[in-house]
NUNU-508803 format. One line per field, with one value per residue (C-alpha): residue number from 0; residue in one letter; chain; x, y, z. Coordinates in steps of 0.5 Angstrom, whole numbers. Example, Ala and Ser with C-alpha at 12.3 -4.5 7.8 and 13.67 -1.06 7.14 Angstrom:
// residues 2
nr	c(0 1) .
rest	c(a s) .
kette	c(A A) .
xx	c(25 27) .
yy	c(-9 -2) .
zz	c(16 14) .
This chain:
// residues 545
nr	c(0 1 2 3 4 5 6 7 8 9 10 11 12 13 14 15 16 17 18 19 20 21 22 23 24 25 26 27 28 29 30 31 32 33 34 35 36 37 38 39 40 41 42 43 44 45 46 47 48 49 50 51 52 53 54 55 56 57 58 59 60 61 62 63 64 65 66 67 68 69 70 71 72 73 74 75 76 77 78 79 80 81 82 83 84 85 86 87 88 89 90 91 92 93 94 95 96 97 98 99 100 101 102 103 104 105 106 107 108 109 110 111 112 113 114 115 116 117 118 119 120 121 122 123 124 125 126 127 128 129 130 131 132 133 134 135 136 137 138 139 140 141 142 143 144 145 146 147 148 149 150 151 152 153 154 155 156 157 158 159 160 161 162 163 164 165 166 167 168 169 170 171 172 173 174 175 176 177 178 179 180 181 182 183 184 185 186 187 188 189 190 191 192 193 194 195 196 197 198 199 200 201 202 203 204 205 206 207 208 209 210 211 212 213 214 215 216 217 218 219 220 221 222 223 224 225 226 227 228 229 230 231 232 233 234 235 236 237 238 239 240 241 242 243 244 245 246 247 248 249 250 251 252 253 254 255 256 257 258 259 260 261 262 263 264 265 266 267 268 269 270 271 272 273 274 275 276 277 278 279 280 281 282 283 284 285 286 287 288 289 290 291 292 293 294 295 296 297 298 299 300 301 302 303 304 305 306 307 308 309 310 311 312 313 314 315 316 317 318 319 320 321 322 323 324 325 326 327 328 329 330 331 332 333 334 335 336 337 338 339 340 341 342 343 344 345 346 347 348 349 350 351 352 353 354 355 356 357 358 359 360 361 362 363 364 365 366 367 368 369 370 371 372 373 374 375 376 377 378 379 380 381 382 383 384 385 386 387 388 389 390 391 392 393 394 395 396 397 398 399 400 401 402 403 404 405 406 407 408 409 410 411 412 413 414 415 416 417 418 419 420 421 422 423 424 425 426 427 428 429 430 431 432 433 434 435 436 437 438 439 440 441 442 443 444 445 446 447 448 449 450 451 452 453 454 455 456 457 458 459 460 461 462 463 464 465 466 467 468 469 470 471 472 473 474 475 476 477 478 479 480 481 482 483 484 485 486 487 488 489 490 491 492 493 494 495 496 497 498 499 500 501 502 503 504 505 506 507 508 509 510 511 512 513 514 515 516 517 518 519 520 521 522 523 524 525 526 527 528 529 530 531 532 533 534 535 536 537 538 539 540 541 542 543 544) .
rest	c(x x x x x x x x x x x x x x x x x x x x x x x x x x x x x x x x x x x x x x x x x x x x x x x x x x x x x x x x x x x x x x x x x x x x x x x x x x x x x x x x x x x x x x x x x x x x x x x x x x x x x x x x x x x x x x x x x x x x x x x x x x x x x x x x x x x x x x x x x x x x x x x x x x x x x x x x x x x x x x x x x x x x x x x x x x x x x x x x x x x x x x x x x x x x x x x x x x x x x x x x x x x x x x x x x x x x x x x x x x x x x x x x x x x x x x x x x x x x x x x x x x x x x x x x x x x x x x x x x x x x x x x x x x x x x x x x x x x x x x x x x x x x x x x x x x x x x x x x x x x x x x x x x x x x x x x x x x x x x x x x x x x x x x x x x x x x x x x x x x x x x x x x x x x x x x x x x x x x x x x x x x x x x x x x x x x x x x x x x x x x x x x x x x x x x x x x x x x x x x x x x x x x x x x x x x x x x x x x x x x x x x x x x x x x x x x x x x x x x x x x x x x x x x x x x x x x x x x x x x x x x x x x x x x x x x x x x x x x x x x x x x x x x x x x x x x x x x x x x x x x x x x x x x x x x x x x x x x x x x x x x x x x x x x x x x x x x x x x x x x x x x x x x) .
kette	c(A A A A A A A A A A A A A A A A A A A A A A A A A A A A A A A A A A A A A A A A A A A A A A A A A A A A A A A A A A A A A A A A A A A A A A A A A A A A A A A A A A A A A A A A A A A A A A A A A A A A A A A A A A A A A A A A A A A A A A A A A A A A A A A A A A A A A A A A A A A A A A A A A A A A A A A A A A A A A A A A A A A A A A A A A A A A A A A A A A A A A A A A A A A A A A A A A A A A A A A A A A A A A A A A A A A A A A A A A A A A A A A A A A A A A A A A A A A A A A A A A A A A A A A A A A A A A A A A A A A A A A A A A A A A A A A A A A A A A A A A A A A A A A A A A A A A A A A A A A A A A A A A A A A A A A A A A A A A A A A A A A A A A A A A A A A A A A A A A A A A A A A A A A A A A A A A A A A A A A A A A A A A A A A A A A A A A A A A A A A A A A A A A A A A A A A A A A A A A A A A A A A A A A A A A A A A A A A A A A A A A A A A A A A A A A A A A A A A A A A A A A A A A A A A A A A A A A A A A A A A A A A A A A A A A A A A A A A A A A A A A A A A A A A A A A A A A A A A A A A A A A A A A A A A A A A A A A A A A A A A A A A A A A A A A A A A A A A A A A A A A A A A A) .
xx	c(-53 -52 -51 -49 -46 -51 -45 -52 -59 -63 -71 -73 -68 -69 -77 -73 -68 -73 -77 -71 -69 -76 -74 -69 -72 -78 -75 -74 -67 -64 -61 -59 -59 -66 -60 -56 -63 -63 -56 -57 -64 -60 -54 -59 -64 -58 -55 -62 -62 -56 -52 -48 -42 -44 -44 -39 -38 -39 -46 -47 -46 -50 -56 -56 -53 -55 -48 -47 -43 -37 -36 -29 -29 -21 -24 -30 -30 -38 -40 -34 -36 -43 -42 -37 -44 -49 -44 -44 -52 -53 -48 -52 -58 -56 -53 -60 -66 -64 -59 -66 -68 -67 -63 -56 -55 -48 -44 -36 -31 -27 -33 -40 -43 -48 -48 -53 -53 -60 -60 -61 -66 -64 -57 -56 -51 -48 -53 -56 -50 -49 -50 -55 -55 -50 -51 -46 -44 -42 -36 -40 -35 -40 -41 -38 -32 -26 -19 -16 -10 -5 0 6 8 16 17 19 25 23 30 36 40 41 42 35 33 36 33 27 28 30 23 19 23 23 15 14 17 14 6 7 8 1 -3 -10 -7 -4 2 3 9 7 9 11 5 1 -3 -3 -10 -14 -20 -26 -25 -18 -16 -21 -18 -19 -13 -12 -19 -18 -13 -16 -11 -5 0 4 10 15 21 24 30 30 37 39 32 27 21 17 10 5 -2 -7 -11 -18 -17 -24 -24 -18 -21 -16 -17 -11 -5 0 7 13 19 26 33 37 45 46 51 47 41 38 36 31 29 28 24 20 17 15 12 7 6 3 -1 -3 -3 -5 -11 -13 -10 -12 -15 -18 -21 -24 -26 -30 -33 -36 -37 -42 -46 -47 -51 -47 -43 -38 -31 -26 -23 -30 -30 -23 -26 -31 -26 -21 -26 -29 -22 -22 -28 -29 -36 -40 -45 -40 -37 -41 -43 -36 -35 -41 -38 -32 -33 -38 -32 -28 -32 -33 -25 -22 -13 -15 -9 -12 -19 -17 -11 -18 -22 -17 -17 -25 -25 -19 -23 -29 -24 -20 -26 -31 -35 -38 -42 -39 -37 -31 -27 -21 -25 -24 -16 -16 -20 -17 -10 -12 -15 -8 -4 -9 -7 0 0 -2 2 8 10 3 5 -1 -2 4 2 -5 -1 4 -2 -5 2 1 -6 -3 2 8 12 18 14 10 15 18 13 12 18 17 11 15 20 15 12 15 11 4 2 -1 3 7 2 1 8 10 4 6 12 11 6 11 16 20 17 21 24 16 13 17 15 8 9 13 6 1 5 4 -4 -7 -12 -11 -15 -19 -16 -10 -12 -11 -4 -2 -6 -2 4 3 1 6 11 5 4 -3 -5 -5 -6 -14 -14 -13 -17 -22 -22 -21 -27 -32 -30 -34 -28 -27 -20 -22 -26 -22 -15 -19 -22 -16 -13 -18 -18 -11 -10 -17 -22 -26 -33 -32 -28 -34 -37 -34 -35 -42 -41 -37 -42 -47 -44 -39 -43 -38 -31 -30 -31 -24 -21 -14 -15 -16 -7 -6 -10 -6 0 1 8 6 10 4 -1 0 0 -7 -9 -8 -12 -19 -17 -18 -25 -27 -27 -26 -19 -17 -11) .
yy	c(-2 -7 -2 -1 5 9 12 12 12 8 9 8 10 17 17 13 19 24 20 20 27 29 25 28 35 34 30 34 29 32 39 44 50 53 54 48 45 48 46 39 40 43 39 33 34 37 30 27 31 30 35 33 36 43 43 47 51 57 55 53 61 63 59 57 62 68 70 76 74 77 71 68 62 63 69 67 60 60 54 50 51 50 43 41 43 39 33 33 34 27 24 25 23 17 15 17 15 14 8 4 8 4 10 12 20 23 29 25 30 33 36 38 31 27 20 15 8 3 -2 -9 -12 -20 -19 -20 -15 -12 -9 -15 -17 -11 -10 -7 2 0 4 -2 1 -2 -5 -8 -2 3 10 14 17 15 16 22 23 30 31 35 40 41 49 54 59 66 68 70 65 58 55 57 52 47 48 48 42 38 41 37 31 31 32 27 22 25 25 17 16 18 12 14 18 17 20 23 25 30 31 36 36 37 44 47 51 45 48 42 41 41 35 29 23 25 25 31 31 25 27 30 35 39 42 47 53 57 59 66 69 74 75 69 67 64 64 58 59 53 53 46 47 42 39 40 47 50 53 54 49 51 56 58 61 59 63 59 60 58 56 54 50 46 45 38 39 45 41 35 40 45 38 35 41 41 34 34 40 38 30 29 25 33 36 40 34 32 36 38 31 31 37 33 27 32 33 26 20 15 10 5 7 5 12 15 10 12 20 18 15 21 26 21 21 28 29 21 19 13 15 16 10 6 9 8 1 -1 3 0 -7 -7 -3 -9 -14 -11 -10 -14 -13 -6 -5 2 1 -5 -1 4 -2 -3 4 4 -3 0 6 1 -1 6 10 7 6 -1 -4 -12 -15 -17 -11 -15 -18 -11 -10 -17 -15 -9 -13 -18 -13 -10 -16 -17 -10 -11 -17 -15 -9 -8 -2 1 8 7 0 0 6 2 -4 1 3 -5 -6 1 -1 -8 -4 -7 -1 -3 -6 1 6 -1 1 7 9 5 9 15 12 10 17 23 29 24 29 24 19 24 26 20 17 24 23 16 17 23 19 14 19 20 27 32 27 27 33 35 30 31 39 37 34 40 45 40 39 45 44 40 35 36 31 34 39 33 32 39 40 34 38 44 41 37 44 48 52 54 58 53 48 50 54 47 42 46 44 38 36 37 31 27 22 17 20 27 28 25 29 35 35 33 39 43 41 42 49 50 51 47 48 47 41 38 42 36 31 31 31 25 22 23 20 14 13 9 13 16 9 7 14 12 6 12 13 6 4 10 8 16 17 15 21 26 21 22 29 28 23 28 34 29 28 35 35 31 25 17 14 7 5) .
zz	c(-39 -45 -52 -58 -60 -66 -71 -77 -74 -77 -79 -72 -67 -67 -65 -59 -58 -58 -53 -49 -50 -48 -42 -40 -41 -37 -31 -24 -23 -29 -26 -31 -33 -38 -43 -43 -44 -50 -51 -51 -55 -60 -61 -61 -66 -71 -70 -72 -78 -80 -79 -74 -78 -77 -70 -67 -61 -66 -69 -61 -58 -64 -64 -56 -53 -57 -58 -64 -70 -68 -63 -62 -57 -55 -51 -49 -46 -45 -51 -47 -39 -40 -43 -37 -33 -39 -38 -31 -32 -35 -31 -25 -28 -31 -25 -21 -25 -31 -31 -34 -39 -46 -50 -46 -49 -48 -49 -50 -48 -55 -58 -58 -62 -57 -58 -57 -54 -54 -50 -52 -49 -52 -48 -41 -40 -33 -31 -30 -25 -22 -13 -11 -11 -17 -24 -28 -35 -41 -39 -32 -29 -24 -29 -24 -22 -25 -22 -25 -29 -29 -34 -32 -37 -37 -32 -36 -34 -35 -33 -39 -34 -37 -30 -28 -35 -31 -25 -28 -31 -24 -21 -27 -26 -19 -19 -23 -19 -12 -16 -18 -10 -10 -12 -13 -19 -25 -27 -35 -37 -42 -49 -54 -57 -51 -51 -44 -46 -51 -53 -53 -61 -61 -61 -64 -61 -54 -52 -49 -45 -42 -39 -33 -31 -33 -29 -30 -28 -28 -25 -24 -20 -14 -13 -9 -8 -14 -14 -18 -19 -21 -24 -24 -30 -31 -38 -41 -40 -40 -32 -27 -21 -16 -17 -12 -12 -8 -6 -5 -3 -10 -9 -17 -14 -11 -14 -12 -5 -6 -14 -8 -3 -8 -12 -4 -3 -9 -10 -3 -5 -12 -11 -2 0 1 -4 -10 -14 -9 -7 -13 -15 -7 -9 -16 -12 -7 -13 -15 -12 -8 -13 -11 -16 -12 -13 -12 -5 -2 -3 2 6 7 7 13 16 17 22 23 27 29 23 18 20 19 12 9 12 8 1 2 3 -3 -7 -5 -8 -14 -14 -10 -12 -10 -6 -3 -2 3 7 7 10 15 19 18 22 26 28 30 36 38 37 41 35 35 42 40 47 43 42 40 33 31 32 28 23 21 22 17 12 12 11 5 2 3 -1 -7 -7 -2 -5 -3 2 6 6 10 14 16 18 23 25 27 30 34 37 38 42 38 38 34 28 28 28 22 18 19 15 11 9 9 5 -1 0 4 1 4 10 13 14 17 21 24 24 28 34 35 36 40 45 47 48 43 43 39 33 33 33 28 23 25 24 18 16 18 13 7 9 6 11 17 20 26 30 30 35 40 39 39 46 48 46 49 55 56 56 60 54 57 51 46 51 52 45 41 46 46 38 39 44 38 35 40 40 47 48 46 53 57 55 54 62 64 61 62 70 71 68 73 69 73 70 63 65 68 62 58 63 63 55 54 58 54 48 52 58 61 59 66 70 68 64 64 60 54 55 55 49 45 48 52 54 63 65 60 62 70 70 66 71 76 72 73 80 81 78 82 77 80 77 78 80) .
């Protein structure tokens, strides 16, 4: 919406403020609480009247939230938490059926003070321009989620030990490198004059509460081990998002390699297309309309990754194409694209004639990511995975350490450099790196239950075998089927086997017709394939030569 930012409200404005105040209040799309009903009306007509200088979070507990005269806003957060949550309230009604109206209230992070915006009808502003489905803000920019920001406040030592201050100052310094390798975050060294715990009126410039996270940690000894314990804060309410804490071998003679490793460690936590950031912001994400930020879209696209269907496939295809028109030097959103197009061809998710198009579809697009940033990790990793599915082995296995090398403590890229070189043979440099990954992913992706069935078929580890193929075949994924009865089949369980048969038909009714085309396509070391060709003879299942 085209505005103008009300700082004195003229005669008329404020009958259009009230007008929009009573908008808000009354509609069914506004989701807040009664009392943060009262907040915003409280907060608004204060403004109107000209005393937007008393508002405090003092005046605030008292007149709202009914606290006694005794309130202290450091032990009692409430005045803070609730407007997080009347912020967020406003956000998804603009965002849904308020992106027309002709007066804008917020809520700006830093204090309690709404302003107003009133929209200019003579200017033709973004709105305007803006794609379909797309809330367009003051800049022409989707008023949704932004990419988030985390300041890394210095680790403290709490031992008398100097070496342990320098330990803890080589685990900041190599977090802070390990964080920037994360593309969808920016990276803020913080200053000394960064306050861990900012309350919403400490800082009036904004600074602190635009930062979006702060990460913090201490370090303490335990004999020969150390034990470093991290807390990921939420700027605005000074809330706890994520805390863990670690405990490692501590050689003070040479510190650099469990420096190096416990940064990994929690960079992967704090920063993964899973990690705590994310999944924080995914969980915001679900209570927000669709929107087309790029960071907002590569959410949708990880989260979507993790479980893909044709359904949900086609959904993040569209976000992000639209997202790459609005930004189109947007290195990440154009590797996600590729592996969306990519997934139409290894998934069996699209009915075109000529499969072929989508690998080159989905190649062309990861060359496009790699030239606007050719340091981008999972831009490389897209293009190893192109090359994989072209059965260009060594230009994968090329690129696939050169995504590690940009960024080792992604879980992903670990994970998928593993598997494809366990698949064409290289089983146990492989299934090492793959693992390595899964202790990085705080919560592993499903799919790979498939690799680890695999796995453990290949050493006949029964047990594991079944346990993770039968997790893997609720994906509904083509080469899920066919593994799972073929293992399923050749540890004689010959009813589930046909079990899964019968389903995999259902949903790719010619899977079957020429199952062995599943281990080609995903490049299956032959010795692993013909024990699993073997396994579908036994269940009775037609097998091409």
């Amino acid at each position: 919406m085209p505005a103008d930012r009300v700082t004195a409200v003229d005669s008329s404005a404020p009958d259009q403020i009230r007008e929009e105040l009573e908008r808000i209040l009354t509609s069914d799309d506004f989701d807040a609480s009664e009392r943060n009903h009262a907040f915003l009306r409280y907060v608004v007509e204060e403004t109107l009247a000209g005393r937007a200088h008393l508002i405090k979070g003092y005046s605030i507990a008292q007149s709202v939230f009914k606290r006694s005269p005794d309130f202290d806003p450091q032990l009692d957060p409430v005045v803070r938490i609730e407007a997080s949550r009347l912020r967020r309230s406003l956000e998804r009604y603009y965002l849904k059926v308020g992106r027309d109206d002709p007066v804008r209230i917020d809520l700006p992070k830093g204090g309690y003070v709404p302003t107003f915006e009133l929209a200019d009808s003579t200017v033709p502003g973004p709105a305007d321009t803006a794609p379909p489905g797309v809330s367009a803000g003051v800049d022409g920019e989707y008023a949704g989620l932004s990419m988030p920001s985390v300041a890394i406040v210095p680790f403290r030592s709490l031992d008398a030990d100097p070496k342990f201050e320098y330990f803890a100052l080589g685990i900041t310094e190599e977090l802070f490198t390990a964080l920037t390798r994360f593309r969808s975050l920016r990276v803020i060294a913080a200053n000394a004059g960064l306050k861990p715990f900012p309350s919403a009126e400490a800082d009036r410039s904004g600074h602190a509460q635009s930062i979006g996270f702060v990460l913090q940690g201490s370090v303490r000894s335990l004999g020969n081990h150390a034990r470093i314990t991290i807390q990921l804060l939420d700027v605005e309410d000074g809330m706890s998002v994520w805390a863990t804490s670690l405990e490692r071998k501590f050689n003070p003679q040479a510190p650099a390699e469990a420096e190096t490793e416990i940064a990994g460690a929690i960079a992967a936590a704090v920063g993964a297309p899973n990690g705590a950031i994310a999944r924080f912001a995914t969980r915001q994400l679900k209570r927000m309309a669709p929107g087309l930020t790029a960071f907002e879209c590569i959410l949708r696209s990880n989260h979507y990754r993790r479980n893909p269907t044709r359904e949900r496939q086609e959904e993040i295809r569209n976000y992000l194409e639209d997202a790459a028109k609005i930004t189109p030097d947007d290195a990440e959103i154009w590797a996600q694209l590729a592996y969306v197009y990519l997934d139409a061809y290894r998934c069996g998710f699209s009915e075109v004639a000529d499969r072929t198009s989508l690998l080159d579809r989905a190649a062309a697009v990861a060359e496009r990511a790699m030239a606007l940033d050719e340091h981008n990790a999972f831009a490389h990793l897209a293009r190893s995975a192109v090359h994989f599915y072209h059965h260009e082995l060594d230009l994968a296995a090329r690129e696939g350490q050169r995504a590690l090398a940009l960024n080792p403590c992604d879980p992903e890229i670990n994970t998928q450099v593993g598997w494809h070189l366990a698949f064409t043979g290289k089983w146990t440099e492989g299934m090492d790196l793959f693992r390595h990954g899964l202790a990085l992913d705080p919560e592993p992706q499903k799919w790979c239950s498939l690799i680890l069935a695999v796995d453990a078929f290949r050493q006949s580890d029964r047990a594991e075998a079944l346990s993770h193929i039968k997790t893997a075949m609720t994906l509904q994924l083509p080469i899920a089927y066919v593994v799972g009865t073929a293992i399923l089949a050749d540890f004689g369980a010959l009813d589930e086997a046909r079990a899964g048969a019968r389903s995999g038909r259902d949903v790719f009714p010619a899977l079957f017709e020429d199952p062995g085309k599943q281990f080609r396509l995903h490049n299956l070391d032959p010795v692993v394939a013909e024990r699993l060709m073997r396994g579908l003879e036994r269940c009775g299942l037609a097998v091409s030569p």
